[in-house]
Backbone as CSV, one residue per row, in Angstrom:
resi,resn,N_x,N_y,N_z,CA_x,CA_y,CA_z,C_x,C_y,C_z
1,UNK,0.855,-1.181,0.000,0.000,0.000,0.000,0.900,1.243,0.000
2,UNK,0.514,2.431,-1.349,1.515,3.397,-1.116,0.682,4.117,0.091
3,UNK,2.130,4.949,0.922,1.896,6.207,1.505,0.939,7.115,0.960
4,UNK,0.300,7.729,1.750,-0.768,8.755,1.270,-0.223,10.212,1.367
5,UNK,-0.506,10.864,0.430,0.221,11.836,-0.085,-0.483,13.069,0.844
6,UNK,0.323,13.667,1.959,0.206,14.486,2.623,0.673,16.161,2.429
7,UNK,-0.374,17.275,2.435,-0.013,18.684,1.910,-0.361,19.441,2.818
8,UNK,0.436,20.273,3.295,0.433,21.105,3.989,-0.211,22.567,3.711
9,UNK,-1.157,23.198,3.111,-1.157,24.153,2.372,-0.830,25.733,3.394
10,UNK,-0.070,26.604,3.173,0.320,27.718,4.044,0.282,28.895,2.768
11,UNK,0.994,29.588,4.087,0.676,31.188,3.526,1.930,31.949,4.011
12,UNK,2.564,33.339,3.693,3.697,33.761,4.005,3.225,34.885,5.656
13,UNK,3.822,34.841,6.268,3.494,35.405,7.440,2.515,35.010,8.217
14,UNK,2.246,34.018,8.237,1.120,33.093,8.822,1.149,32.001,10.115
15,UNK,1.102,32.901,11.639,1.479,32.339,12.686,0.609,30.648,12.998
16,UNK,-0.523,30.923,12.405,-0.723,29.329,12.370,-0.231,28.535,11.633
17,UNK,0.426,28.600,10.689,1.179,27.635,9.812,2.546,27.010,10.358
18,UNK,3.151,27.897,11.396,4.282,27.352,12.062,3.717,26.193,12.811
19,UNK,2.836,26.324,14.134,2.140,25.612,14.440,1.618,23.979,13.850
20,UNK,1.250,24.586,12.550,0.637,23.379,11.665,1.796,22.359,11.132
21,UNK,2.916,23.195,10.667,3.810,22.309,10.715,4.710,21.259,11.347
22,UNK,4.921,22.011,12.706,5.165,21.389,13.608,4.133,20.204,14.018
23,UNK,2.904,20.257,13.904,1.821,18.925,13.754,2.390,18.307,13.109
24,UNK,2.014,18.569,11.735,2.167,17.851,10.652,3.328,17.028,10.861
25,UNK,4.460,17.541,11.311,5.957,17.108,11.376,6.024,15.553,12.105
26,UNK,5.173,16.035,13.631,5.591,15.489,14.935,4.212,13.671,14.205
27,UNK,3.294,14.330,13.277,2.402,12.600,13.124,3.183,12.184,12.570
28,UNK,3.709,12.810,10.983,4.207,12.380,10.028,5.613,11.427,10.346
29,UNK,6.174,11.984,11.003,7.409,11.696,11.831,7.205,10.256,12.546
30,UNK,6.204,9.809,13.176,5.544,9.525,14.020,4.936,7.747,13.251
31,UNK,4.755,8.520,11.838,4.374,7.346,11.489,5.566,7.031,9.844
32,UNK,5.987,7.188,10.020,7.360,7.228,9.641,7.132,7.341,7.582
33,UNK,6.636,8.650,7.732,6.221,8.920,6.224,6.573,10.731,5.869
34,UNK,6.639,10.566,5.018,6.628,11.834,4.649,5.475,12.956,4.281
35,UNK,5.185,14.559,3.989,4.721,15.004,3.727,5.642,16.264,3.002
36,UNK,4.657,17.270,2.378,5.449,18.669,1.675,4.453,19.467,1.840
37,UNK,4.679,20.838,1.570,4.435,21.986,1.900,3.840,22.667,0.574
38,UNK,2.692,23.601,0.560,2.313,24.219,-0.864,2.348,25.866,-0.166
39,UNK,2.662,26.369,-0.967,2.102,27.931,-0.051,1.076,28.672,-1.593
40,UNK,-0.006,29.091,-1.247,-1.014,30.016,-1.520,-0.308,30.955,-2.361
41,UNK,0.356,31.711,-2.096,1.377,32.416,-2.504,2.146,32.587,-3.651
42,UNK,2.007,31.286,-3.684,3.252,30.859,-5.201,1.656,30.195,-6.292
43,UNK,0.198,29.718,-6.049,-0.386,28.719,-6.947,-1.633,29.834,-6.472
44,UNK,-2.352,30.883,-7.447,-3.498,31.418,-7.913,-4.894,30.616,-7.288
45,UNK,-4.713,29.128,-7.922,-5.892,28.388,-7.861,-6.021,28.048,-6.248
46,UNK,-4.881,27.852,-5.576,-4.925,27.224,-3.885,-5.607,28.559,-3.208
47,UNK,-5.292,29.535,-3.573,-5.027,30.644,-2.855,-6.803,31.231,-2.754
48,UNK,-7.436,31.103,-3.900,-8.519,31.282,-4.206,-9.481,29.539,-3.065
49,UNK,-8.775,28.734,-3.482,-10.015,27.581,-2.678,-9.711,28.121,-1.524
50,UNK,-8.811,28.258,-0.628,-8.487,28.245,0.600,-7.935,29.597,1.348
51,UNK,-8.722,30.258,0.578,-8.240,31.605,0.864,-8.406,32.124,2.621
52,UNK,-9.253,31.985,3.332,-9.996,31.989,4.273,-9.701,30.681,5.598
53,UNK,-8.725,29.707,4.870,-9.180,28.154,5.614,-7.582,28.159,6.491
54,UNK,-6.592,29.261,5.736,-5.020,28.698,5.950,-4.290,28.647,7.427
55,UNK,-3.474,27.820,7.458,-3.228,26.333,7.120,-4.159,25.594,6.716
56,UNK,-4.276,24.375,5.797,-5.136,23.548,5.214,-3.767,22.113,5.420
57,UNK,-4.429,20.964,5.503,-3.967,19.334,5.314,-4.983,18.800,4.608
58,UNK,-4.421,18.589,3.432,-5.135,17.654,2.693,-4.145,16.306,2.674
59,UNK,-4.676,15.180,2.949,-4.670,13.547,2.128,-5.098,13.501,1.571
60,UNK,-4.844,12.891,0.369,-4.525,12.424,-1.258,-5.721,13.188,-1.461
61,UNK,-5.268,14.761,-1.840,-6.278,15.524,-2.074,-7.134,15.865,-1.282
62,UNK,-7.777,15.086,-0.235,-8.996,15.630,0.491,-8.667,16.432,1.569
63,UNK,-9.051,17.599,1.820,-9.308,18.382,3.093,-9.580,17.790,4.124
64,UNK,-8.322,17.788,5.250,-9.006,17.122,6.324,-8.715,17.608,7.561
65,UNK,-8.624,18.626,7.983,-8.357,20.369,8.535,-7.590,21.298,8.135
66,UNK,-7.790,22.123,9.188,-7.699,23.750,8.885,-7.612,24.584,10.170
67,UNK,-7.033,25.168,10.018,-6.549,26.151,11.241,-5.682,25.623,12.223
68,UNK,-6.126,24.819,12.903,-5.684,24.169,13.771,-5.463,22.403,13.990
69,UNK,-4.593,22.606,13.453,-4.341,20.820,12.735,-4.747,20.210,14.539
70,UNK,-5.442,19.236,13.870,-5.732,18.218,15.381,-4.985,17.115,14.828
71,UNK,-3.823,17.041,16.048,-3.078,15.338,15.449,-3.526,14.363,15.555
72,UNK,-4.253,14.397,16.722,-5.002,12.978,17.606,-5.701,12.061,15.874
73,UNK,-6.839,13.582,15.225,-7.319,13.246,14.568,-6.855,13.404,12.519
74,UNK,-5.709,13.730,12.736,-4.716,13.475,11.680,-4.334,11.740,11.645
75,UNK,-3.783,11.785,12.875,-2.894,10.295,13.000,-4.041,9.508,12.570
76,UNK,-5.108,9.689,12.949,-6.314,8.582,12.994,-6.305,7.921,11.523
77,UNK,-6.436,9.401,10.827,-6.555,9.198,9.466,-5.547,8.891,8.632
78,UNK,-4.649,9.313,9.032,-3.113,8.145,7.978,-3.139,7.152,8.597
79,UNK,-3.136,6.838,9.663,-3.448,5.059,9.880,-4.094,4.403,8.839
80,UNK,-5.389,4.892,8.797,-6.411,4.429,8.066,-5.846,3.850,6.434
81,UNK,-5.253,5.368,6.109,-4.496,5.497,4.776,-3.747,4.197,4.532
82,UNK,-3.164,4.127,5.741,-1.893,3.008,5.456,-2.395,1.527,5.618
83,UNK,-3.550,1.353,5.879,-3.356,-0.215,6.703,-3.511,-0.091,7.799
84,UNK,-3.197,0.538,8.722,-2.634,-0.150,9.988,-4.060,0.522,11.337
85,UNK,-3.481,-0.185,12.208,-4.479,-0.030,13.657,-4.898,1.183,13.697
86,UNK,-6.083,1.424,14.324,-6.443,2.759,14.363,-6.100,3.098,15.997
């Protein structure tokens, strides 16, 4: 089963995005996979969906918070992704 493709979406000067990363970091880390970073900033089209939402985590495409990354309920969901125990 591949890894599920994890995005960070941010913004430039954006005190919740430090935050979010550091989430993102500490599951991802955690479950021993990777993720990357998009910023608003640099892509017209992100900037416009999520103009209002930033930080955003999407898996394999889907939105699955915003603002305030919840890991408890991040981890839940790459488990899921991967196979493994919830």
């Amino acid at each position: 089963m591949p890894n599920p493709d994890v995005v960070l979406i941010t913004k430039a000067d954006c005190h919740l995005c430090s935050a979010a990363r550091a989430a993102v970091d500490r599951v991802t880390a955690g479950l021993g996979i990777g993720w990357r970073e998009q910023s608003v900033d640099d892509d017209a089209e992100l900037r416009e969906r999520f103009a209002e939402e930033i930080p955003v985590v999407l898996v394999d495409g889907v939105q699955r918070d915003f603002w305030k990354i919840d890991e408890v309920r991040l981890e839940r969901t790459l488990r899921r992704a991967l196979g493994r125990p919830v």
